[in-house]
N, C-alpha and C positions, 0 to 999 in steps of 0.2 A: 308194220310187223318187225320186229328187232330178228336180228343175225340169229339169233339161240333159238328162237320160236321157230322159225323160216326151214333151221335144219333138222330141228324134232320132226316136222312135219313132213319134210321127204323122208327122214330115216322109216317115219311112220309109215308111211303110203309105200317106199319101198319091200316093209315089211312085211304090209297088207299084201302088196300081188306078188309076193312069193307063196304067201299060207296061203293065197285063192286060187293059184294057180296048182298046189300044189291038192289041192280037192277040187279042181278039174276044169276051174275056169281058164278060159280063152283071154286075157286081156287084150284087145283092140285100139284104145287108144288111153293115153294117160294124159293130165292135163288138159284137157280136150277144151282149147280159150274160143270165144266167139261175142258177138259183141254183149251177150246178155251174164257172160260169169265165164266162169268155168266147171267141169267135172270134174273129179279127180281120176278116177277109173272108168271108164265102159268094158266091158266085158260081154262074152256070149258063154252062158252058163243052161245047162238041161232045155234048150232050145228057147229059150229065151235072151233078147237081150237084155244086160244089167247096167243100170246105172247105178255106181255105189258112188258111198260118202266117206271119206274117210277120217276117222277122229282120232288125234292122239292127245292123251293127256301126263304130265309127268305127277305121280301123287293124285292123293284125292283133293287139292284144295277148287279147281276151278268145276270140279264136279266129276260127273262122269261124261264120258265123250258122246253116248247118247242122250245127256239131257242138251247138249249144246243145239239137237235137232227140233230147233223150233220150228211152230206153225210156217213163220217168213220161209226161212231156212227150204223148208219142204213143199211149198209153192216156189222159190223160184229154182231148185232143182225139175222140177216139172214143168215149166218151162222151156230149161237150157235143153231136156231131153227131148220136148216137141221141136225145138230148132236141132236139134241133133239129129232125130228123125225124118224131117222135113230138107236138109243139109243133105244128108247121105239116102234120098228116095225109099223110106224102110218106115215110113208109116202106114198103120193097121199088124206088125205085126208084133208077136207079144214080148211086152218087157215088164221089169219090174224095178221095185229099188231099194239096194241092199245097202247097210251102215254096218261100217267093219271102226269098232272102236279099239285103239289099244290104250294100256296104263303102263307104262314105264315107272320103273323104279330102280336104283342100285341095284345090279344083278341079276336085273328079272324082268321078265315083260307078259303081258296077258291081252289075247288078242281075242275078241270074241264075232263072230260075225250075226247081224239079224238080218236073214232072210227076209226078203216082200217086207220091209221095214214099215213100209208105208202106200 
């Protein structure tokens, strides 16, 4: 991943858990690495835990940051969350999984979040 990509995408994810936290999520761990990926966010939102995705896009040309959540994509986040629950003893109780997509452009940004994405 090139240097420009690398820091759109923290600026992104930093962006994400200000506007999430700022509608009431809890963020828990960021980057959360282990041997199967990473997560970007966990959080604990209206009693549940969340595991988001986080997409930044600059422009419309590579799409929108929610078509990047393919089939793979959303198996092996489901996955990293059963070792994340399995990791931290907190299996059986409810979670879901949120995709916080922004689009960047000169002067402007738009941050949309989908709830129980999937």
């Amino acid at each position: 991943m090139s240097q420009g990509r690398r820091r759109l995408g923290l600026r992104g994810e930093a962006a994400a858990e200000a506007f999430l936290t700022a509608r009431g999520y809890r963020i828990i761990a960021r980057n959360y690495r282990c041997p199967l990926g990473e997560l970007d966010l966990v959080a604990r939102a209206e009693g549940s835990l969340v595991f988001i995705e986080v997409k930044t896009r600059r422009g419309g040309r590579a799409g929108s940051g929610g078509e990047a959540i393919s089939g793979h994509k959303r198996r092996r986040m489901m996955r990293l969350a059963a070792y994340y629950l399995a990791a931290h003893g907190l299996e059986g109780i409810p979670c879901r999984f949120d995709v916080v997509t922004l689009s960047v452009r000169p002067g402007s940004a738009r941050i949309h979040v989908w709830r129980n994405a999937f």
